[in-house]
mmCIF file of the N, C-alpha and C atoms, coordinates in Angstrom:
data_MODEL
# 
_entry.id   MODEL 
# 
loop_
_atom_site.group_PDB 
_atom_site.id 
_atom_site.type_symbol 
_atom_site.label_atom_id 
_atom_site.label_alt_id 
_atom_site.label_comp_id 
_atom_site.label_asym_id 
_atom_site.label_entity_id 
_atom_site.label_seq_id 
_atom_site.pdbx_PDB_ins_code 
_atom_site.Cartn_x 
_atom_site.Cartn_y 
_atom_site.Cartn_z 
_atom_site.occupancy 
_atom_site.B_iso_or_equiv 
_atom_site.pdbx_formal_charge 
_atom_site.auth_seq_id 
_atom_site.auth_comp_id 
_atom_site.auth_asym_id 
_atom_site.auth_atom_id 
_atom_site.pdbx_PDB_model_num 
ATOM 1   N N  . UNK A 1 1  ? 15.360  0.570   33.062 1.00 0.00 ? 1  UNK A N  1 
ATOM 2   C CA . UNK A 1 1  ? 14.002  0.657   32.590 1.00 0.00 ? 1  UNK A CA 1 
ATOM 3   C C  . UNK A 1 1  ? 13.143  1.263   33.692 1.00 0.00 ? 1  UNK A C  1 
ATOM 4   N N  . UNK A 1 2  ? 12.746  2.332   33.571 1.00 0.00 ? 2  UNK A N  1 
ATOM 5   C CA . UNK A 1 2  ? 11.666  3.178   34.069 1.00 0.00 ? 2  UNK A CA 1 
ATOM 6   C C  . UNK A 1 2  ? 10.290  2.723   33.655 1.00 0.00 ? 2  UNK A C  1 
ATOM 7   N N  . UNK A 1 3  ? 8.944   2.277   34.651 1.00 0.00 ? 3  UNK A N  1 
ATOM 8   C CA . UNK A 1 3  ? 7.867   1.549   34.636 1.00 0.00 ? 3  UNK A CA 1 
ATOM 9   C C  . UNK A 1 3  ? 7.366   3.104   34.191 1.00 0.00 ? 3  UNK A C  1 
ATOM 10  N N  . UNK A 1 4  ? 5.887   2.849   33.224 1.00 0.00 ? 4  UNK A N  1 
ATOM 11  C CA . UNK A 1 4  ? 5.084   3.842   33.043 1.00 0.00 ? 4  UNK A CA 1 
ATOM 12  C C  . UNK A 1 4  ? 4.538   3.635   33.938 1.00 0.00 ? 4  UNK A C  1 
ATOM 13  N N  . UNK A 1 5  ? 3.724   4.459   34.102 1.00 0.00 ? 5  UNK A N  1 
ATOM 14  C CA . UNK A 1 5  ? 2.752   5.029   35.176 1.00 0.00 ? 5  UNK A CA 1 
ATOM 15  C C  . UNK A 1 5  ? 1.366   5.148   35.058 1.00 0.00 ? 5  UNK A C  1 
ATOM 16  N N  . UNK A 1 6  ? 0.328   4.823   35.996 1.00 0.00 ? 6  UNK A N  1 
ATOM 17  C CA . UNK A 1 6  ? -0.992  4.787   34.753 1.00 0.00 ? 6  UNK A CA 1 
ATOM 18  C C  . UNK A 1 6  ? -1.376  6.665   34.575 1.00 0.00 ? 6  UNK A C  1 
ATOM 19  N N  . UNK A 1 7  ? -2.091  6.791   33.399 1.00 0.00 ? 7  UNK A N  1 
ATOM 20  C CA . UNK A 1 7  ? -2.316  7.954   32.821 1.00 0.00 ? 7  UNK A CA 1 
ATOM 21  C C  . UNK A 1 7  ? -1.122  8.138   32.123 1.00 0.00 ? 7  UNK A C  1 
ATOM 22  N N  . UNK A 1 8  ? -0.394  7.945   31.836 1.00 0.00 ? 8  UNK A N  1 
ATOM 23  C CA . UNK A 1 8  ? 0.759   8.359   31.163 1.00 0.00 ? 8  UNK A CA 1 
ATOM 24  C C  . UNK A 1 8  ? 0.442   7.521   29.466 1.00 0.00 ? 8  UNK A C  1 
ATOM 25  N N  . UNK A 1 9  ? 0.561   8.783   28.644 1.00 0.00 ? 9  UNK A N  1 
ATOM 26  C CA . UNK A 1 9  ? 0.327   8.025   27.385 1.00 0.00 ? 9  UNK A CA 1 
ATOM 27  C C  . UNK A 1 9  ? 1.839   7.810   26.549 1.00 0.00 ? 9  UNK A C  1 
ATOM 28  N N  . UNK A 1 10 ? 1.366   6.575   25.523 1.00 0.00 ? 10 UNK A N  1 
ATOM 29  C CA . UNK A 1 10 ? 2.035   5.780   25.554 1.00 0.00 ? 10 UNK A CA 1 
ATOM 30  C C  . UNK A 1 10 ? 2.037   5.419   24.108 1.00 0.00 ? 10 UNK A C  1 
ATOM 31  N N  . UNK A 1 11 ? 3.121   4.958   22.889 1.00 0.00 ? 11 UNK A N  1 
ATOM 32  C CA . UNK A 1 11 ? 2.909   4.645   21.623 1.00 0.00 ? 11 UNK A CA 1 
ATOM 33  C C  . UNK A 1 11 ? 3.447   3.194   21.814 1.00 0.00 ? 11 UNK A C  1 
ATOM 34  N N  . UNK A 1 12 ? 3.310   2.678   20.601 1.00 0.00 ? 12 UNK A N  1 
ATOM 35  C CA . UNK A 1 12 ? 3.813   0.925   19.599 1.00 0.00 ? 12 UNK A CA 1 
ATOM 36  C C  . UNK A 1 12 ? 3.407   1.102   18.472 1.00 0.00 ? 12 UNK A C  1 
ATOM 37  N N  . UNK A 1 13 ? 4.837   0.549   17.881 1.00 0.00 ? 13 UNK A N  1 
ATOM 38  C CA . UNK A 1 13 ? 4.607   0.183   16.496 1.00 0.00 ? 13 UNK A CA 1 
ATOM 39  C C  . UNK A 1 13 ? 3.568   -0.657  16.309 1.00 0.00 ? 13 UNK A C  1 
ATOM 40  N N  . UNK A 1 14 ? 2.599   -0.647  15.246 1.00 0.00 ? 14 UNK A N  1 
ATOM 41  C CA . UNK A 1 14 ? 2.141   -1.634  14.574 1.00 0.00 ? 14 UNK A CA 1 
ATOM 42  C C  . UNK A 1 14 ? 1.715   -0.810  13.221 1.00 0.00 ? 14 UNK A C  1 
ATOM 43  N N  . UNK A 1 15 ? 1.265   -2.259  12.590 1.00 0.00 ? 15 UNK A N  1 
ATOM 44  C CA . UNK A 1 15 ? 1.775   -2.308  11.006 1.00 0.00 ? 15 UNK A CA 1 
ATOM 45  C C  . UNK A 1 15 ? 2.699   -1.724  10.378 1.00 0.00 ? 15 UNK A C  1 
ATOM 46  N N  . UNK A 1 16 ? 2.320   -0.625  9.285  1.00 0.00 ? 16 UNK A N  1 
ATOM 47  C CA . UNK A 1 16 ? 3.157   0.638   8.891  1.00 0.00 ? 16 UNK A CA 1 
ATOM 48  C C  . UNK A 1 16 ? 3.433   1.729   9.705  1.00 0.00 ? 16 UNK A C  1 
ATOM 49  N N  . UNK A 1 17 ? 2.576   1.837   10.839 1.00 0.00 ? 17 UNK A N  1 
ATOM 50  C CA . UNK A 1 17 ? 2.367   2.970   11.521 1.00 0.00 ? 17 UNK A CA 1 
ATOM 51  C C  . UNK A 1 17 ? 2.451   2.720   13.010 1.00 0.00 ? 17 UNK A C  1 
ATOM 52  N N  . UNK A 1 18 ? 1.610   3.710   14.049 1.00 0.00 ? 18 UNK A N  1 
ATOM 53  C CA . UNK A 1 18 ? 2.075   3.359   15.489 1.00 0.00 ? 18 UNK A CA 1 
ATOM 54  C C  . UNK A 1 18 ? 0.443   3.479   15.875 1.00 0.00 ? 18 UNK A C  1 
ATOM 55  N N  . UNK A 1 19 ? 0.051   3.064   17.032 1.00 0.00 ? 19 UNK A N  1 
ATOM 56  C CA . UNK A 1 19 ? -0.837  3.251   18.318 1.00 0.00 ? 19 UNK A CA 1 
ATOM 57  C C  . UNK A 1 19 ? -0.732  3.766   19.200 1.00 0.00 ? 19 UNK A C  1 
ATOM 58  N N  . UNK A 1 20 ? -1.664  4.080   19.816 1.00 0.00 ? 20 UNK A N  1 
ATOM 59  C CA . UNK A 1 20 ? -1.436  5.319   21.207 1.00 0.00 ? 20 UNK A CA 1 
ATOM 60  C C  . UNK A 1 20 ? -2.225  5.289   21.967 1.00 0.00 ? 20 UNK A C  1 
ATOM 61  N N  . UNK A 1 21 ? -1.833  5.209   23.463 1.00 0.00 ? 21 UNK A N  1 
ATOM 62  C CA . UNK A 1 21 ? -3.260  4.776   24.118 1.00 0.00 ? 21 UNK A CA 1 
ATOM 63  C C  . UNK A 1 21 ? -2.279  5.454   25.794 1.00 0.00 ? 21 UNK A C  1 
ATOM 64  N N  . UNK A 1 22 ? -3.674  5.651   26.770 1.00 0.00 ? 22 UNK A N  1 
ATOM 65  C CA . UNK A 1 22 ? -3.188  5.870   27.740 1.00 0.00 ? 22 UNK A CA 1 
ATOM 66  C C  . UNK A 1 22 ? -2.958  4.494   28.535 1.00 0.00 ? 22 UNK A C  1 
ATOM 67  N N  . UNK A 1 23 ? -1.713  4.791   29.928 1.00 0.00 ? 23 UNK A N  1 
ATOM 68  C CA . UNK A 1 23 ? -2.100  3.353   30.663 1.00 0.00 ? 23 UNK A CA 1 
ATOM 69  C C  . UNK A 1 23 ? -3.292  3.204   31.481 1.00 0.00 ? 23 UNK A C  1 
ATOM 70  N N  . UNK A 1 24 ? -3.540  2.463   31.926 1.00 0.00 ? 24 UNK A N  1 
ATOM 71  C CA . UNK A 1 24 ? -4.934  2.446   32.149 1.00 0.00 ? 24 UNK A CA 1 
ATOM 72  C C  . UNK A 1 24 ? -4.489  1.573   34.102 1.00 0.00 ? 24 UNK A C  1 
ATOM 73  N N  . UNK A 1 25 ? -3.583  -0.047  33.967 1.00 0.00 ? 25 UNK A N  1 
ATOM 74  C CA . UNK A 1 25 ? -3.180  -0.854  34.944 1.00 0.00 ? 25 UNK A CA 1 
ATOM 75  C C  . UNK A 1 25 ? -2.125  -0.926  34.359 1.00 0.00 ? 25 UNK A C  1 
ATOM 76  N N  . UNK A 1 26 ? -0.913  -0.972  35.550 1.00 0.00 ? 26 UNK A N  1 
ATOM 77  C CA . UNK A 1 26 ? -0.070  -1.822  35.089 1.00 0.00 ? 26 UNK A CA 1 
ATOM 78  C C  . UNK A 1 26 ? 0.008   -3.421  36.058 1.00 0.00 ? 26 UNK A C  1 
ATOM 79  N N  . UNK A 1 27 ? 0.296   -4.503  35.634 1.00 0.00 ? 27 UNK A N  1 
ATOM 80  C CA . UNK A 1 27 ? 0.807   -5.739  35.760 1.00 0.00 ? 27 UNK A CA 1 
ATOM 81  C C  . UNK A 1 27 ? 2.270   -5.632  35.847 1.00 0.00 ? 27 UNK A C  1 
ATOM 82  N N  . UNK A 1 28 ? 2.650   -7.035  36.979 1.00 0.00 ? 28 UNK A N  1 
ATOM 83  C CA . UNK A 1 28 ? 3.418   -7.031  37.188 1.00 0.00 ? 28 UNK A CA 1 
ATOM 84  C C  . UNK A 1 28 ? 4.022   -9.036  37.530 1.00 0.00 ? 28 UNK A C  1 
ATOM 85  N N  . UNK A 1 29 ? 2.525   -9.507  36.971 1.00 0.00 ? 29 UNK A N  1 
ATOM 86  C CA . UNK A 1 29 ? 3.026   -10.769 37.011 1.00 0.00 ? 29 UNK A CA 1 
ATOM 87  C C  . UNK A 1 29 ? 2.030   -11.573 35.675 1.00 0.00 ? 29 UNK A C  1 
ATOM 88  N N  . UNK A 1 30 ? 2.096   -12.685 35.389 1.00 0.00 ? 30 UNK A N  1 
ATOM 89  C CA . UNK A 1 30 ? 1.170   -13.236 34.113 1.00 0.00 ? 30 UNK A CA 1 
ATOM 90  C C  . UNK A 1 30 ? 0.360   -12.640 34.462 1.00 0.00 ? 30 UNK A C  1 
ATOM 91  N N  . UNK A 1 31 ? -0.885  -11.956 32.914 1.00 0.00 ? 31 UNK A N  1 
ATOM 92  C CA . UNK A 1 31 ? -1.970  -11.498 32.868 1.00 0.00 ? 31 UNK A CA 1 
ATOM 93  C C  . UNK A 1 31 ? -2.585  -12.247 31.668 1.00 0.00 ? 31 UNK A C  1 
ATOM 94  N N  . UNK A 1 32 ? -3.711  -12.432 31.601 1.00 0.00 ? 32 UNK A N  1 
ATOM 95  C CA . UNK A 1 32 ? -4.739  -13.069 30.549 1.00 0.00 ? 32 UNK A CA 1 
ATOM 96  C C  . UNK A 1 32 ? -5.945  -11.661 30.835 1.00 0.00 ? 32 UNK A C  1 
ATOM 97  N N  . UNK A 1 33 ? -6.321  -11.316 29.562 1.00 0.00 ? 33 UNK A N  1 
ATOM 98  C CA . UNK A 1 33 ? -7.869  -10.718 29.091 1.00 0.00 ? 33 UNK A CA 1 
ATOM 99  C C  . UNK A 1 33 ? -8.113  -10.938 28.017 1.00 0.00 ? 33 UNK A C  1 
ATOM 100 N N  . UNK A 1 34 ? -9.690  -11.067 27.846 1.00 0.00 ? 34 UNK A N  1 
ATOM 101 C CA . UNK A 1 34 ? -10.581 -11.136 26.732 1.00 0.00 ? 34 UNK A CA 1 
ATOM 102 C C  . UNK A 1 34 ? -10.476 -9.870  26.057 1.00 0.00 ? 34 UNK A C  1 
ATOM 103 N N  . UNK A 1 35 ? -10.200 -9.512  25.288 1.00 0.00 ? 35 UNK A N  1 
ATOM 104 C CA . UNK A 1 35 ? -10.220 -7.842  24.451 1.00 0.00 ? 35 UNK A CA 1 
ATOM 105 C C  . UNK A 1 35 ? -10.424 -8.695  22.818 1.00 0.00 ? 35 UNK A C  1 
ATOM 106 N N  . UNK A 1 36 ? -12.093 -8.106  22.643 1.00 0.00 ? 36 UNK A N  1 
ATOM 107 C CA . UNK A 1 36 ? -12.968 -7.997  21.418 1.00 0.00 ? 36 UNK A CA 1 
ATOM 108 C C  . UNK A 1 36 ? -13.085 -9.533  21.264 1.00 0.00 ? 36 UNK A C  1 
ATOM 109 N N  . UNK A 1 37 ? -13.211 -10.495 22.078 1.00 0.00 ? 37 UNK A N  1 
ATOM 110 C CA . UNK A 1 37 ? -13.428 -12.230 21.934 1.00 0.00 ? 37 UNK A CA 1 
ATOM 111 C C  . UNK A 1 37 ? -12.165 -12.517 21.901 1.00 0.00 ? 37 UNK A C  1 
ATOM 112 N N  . UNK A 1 38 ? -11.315 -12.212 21.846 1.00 0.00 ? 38 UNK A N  1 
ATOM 113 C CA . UNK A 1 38 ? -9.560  -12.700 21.727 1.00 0.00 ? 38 UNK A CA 1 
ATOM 114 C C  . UNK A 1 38 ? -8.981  -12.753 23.509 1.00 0.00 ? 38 UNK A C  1 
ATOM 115 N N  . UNK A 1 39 ? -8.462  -13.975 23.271 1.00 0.00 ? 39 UNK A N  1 
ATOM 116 C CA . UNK A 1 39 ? -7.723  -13.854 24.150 1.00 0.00 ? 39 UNK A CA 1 
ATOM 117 C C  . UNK A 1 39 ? -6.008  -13.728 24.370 1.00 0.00 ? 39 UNK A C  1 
ATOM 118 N N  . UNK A 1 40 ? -5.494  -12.620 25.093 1.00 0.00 ? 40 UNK A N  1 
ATOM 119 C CA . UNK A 1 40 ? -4.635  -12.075 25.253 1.00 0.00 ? 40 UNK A CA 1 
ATOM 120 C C  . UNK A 1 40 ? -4.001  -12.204 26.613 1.00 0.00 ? 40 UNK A C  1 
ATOM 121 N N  . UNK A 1 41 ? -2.483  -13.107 26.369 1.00 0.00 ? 41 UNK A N  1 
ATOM 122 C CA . UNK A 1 41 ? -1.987  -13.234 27.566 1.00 0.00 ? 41 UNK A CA 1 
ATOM 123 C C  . UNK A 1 41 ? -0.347  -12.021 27.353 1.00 0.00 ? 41 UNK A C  1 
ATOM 124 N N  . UNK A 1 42 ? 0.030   -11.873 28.601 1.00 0.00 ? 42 UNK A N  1 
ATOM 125 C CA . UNK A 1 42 ? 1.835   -10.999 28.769 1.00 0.00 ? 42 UNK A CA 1 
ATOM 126 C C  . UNK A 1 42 ? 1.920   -11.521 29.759 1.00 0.00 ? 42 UNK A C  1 
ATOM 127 N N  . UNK A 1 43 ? 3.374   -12.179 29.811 1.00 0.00 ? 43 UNK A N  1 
ATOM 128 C CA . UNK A 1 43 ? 3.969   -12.826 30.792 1.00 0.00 ? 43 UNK A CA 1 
ATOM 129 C C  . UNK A 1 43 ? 5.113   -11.521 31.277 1.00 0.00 ? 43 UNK A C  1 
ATOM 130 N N  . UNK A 1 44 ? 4.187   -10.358 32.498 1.00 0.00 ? 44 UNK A N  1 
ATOM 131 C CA . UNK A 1 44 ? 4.574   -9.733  32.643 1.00 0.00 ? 44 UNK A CA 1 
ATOM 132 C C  . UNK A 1 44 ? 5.375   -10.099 34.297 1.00 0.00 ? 44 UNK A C  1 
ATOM 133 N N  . UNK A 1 45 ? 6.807   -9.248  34.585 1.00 0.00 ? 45 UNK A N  1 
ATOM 134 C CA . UNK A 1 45 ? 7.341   -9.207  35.430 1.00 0.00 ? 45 UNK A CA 1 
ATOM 135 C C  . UNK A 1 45 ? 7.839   -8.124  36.086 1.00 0.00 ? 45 UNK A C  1 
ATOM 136 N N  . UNK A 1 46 ? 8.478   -8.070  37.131 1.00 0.00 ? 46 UNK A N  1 
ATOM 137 C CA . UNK A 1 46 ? 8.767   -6.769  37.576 1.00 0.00 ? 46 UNK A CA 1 
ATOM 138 C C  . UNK A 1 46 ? 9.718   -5.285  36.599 1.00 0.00 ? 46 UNK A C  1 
ATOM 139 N N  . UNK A 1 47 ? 10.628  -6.237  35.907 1.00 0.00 ? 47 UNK A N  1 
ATOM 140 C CA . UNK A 1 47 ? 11.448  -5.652  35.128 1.00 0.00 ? 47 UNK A CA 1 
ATOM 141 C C  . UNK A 1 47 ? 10.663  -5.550  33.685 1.00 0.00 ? 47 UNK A C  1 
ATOM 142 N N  . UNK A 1 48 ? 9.690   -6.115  33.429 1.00 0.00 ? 48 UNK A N  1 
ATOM 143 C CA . UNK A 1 48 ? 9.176   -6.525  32.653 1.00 0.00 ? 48 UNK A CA 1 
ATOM 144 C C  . UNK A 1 48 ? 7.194   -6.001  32.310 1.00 0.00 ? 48 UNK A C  1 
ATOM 145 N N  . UNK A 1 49 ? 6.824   -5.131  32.895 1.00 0.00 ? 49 UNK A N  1 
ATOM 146 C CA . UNK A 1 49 ? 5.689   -5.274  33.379 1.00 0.00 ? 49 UNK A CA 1 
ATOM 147 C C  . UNK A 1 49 ? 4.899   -5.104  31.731 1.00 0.00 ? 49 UNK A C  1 
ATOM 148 N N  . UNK A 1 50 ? 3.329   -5.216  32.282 1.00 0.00 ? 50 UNK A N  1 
ATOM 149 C CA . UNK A 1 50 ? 2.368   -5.554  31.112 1.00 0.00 ? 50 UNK A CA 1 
ATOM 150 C C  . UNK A 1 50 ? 1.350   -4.273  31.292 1.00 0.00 ? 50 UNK A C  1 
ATOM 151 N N  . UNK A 1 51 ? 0.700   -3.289  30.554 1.00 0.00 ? 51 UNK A N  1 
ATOM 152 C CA . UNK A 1 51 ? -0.239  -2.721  30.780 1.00 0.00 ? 51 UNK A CA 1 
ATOM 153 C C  . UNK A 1 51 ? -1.570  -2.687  29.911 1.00 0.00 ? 51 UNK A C  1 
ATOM 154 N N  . UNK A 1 52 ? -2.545  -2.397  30.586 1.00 0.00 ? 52 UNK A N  1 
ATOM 155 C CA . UNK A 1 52 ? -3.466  -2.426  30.366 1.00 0.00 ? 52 UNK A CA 1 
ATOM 156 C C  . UNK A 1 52 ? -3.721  -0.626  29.330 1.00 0.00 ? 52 UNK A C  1 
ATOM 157 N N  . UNK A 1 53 ? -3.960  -0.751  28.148 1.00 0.00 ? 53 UNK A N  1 
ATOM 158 C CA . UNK A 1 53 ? -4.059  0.537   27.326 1.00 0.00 ? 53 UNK A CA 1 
ATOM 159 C C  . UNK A 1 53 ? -5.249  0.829   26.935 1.00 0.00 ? 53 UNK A C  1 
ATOM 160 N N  . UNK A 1 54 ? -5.526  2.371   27.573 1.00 0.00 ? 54 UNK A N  1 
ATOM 161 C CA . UNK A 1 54 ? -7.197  2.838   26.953 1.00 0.00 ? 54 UNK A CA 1 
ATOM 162 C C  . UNK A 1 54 ? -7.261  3.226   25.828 1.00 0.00 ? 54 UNK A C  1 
ATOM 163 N N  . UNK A 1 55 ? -7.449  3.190   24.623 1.00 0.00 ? 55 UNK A N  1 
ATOM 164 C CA . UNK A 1 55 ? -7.310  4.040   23.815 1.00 0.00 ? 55 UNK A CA 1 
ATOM 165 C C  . UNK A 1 55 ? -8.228  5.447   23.436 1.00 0.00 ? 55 UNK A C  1 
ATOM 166 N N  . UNK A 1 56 ? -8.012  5.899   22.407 1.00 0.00 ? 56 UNK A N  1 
ATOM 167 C CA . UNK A 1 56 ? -8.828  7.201   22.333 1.00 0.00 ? 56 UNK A CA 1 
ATOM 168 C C  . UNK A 1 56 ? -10.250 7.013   21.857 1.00 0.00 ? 56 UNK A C  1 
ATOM 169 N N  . UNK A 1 57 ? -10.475 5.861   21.097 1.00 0.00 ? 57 UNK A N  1 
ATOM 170 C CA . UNK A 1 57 ? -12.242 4.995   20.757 1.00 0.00 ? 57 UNK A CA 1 
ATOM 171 C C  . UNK A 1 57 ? -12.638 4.510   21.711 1.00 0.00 ? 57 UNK A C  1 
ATOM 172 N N  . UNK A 1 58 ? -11.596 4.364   23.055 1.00 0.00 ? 58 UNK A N  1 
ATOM 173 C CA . UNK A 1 58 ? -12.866 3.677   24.332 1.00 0.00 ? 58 UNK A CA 1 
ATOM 174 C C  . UNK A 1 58 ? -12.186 1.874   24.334 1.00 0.00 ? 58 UNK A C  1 
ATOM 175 N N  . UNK A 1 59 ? -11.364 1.830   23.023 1.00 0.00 ? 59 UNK A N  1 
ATOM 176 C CA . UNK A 1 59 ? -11.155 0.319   22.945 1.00 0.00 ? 59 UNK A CA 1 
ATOM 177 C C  . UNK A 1 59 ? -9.796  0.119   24.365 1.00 0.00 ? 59 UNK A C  1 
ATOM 178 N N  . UNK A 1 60 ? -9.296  -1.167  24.425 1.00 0.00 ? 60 UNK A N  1 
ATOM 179 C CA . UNK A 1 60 ? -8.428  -2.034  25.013 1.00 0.00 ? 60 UNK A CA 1 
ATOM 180 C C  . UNK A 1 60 ? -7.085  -2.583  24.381 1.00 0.00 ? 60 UNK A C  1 
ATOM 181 N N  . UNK A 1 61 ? -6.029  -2.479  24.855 1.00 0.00 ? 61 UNK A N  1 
ATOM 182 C CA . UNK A 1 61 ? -5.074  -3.270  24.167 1.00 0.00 ? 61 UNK A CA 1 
ATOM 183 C C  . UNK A 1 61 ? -4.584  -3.643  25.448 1.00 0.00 ? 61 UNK A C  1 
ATOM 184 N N  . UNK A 1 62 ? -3.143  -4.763  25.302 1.00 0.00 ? 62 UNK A N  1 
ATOM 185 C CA . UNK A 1 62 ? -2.623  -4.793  26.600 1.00 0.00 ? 62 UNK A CA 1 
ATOM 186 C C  . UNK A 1 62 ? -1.051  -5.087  25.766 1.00 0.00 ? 62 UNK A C  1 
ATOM 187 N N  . UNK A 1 63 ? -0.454  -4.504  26.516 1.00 0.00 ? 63 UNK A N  1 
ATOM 188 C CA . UNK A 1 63 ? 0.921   -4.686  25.795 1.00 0.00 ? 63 UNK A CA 1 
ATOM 189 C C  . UNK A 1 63 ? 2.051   -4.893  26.701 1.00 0.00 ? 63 UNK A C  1 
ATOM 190 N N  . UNK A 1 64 ? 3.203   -5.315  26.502 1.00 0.00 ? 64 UNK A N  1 
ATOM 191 C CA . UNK A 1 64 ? 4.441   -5.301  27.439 1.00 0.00 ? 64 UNK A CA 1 
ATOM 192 C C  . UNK A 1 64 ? 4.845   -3.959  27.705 1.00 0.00 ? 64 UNK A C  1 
ATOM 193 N N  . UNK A 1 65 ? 6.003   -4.038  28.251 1.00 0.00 ? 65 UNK A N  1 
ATOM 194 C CA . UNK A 1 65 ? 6.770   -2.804  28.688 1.00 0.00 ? 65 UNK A CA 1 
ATOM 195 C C  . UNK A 1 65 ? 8.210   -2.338  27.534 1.00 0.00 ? 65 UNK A C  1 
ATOM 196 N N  . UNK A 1 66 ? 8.125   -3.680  26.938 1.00 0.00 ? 66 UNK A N  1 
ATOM 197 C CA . UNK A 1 66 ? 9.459   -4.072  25.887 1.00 0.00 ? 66 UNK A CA 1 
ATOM 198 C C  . UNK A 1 66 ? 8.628   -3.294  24.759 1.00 0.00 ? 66 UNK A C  1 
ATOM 199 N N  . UNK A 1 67 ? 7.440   -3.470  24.429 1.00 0.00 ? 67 UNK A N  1 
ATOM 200 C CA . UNK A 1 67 ? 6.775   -3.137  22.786 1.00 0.00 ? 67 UNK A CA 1 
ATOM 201 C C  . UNK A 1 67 ? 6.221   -1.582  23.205 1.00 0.00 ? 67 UNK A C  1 
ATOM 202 N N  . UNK A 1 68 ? 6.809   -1.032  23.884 1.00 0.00 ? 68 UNK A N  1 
ATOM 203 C CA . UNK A 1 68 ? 6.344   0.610   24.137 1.00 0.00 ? 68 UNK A CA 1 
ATOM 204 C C  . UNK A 1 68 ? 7.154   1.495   24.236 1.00 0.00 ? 68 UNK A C  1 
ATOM 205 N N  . UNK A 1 69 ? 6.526   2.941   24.012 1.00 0.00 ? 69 UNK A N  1 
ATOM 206 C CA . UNK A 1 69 ? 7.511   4.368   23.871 1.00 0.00 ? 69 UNK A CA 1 
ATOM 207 C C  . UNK A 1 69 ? 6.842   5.278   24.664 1.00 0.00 ? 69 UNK A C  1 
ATOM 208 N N  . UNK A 1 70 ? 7.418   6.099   25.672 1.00 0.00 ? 70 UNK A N  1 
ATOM 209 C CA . UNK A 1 70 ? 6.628   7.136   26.545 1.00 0.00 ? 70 UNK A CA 1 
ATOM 210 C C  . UNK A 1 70 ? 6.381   8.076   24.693 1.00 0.00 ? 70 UNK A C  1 
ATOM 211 N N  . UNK A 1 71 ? 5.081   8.551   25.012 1.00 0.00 ? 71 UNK A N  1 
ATOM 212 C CA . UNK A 1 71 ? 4.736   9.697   23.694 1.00 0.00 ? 71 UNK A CA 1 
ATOM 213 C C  . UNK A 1 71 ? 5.311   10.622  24.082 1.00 0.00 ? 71 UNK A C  1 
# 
């Protein structure tokens, strides 16, 4: 497993379809953020890491390294 890199954009499945966002941070140990009143934890690790995703509206996601695809 090759770590993304920040700026490097990035897809995940969700629902029927996918998301796409650049990295923004990556994590490399537990992370917690507030994104839109929700709180969002990844119990990220070295092999494992968590990033922080900009998307193209300006919004936030944060996702593992397991739930992603280099675009």
């Amino acid at each position: 497993m090759t770590p993304f890199g920040e700026g490097e954009r990035v897809t995940w499945a969700w629902g029927r379809g996918s998301g796409a966002g650049r990295v923004e941070t990556v994590y490399t140990e537990r992370v917690e953020r507030v994104i839109k009143g929700t709180r969002v934890v990844r119990n990220a690790t070295p092999d494992n890491p968590a990033y922080l995703l900009r998307l193209e509206n300006g919004g936030e996601v944060l996702k593992a390294h397991s739930e992603l695809s280099l675009a």
